[in-house]
N, C-alpha and C positions, 0 to 999 in steps of 0.2 A: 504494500500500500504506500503511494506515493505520498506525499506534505506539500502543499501548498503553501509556498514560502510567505506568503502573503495572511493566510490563515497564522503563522506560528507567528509573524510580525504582531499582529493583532492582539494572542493571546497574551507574546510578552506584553506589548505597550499598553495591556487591561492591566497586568498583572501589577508594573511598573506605577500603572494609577491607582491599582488597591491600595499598593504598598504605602503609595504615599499620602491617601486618604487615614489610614490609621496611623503613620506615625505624626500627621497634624492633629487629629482625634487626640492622640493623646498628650500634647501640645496645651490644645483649646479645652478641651473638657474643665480640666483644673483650673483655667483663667473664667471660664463660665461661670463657674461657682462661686469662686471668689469676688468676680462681678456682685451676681447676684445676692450674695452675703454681705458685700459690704451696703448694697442698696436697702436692704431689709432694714439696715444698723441707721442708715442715716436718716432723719426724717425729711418730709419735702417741705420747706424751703415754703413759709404764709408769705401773701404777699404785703407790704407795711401798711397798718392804718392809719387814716390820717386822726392829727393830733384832735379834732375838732370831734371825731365821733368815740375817740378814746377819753375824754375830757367831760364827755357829755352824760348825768346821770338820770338812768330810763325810769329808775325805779318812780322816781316823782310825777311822772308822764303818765296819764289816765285818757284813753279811749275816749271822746266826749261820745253820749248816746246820740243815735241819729236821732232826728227832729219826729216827733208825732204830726202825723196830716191829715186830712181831707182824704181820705181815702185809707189810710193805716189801720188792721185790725190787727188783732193779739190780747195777748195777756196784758203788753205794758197799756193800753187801749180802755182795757179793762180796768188795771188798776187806777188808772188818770180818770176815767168814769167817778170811780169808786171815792175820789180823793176832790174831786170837785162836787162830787154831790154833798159829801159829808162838809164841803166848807161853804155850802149853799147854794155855789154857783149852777149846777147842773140837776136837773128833774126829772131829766127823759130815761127811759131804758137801758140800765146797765148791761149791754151786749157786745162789749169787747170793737164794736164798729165806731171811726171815729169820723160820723157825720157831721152834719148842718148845724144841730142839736151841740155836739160836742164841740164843736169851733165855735161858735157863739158863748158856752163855758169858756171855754182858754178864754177868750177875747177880751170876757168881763173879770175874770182875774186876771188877767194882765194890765186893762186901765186901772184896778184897785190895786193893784200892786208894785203900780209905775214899772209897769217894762213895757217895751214895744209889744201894740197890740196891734198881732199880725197874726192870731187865729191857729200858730204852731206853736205845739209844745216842744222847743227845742230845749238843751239845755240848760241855761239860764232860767226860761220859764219851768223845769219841772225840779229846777234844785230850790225856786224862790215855793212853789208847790209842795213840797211835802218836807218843807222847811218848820221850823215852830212857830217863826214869825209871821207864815203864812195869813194874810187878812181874809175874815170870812165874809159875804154877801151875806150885810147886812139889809 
């Protein structure tokens, strides 16, 4: 059986690339690791805050509540019912719906109570609301 010189060329020049695949293998493998091990060790690198939000303290900061409206139902609806009726101002239907009925309550606590009467219970009107110095509709 004859060899096709070209065939044995081939199998060296594979052989020749094995060889030299494993001894890079065993080269890189150890430097992978140690890659990877020192990446583990080091942490990544925050990026700086600025002085203005580090300086700044949240804890004092409060959500103001959204404004009750003309259309606003729920429990806080209901409570603001509940809280204007007991101080006079409102007579109609405790239903958690914050009608015609309940904006015309805001309204008239708010001119007895010097705030802007603008028919919303926004913040200032439901902290002067369920306040102690709240005035009742006399």
């Amino acid at each position: 059986m004859k060899k096709n010189p070209k065939t044995i060329a081939g199998i060296i020049g594979l052989a020749v690339l094995l060889a030299g695949c494993a001894v890079l293998a065993t080269y890189m493998i150890p430097t992978i690791r140690e890659v990877q091990r020192e990446m583990s060790l080091t942490p990544t690198p925050l990026p700086p805050v600025p002085d203005t939000v580090r300086e700044k303290d949240l804890s004092d900061e409060v959500t103001p509540e959204p404004a009750l409206h003309n259309g606003s139902q729920g429990e806080k609806v209901w409570k603001l019912q509940e809280r204007l009726q007991a101080l006079g101002y409102y007579n109609g239907e405790i239903d958690g719906q914050f009608g015609p009925g309940t904006k015309e309550a805001v309204i008239a606590f708010q001119k007895k109570n010097g705030l802007d009467a603008d028919g919303m219970a926004g913040e200032e009107t439901q902290k002067a609301l369920y306040s102690e110095e709240a005035k009742r509709n006399e």
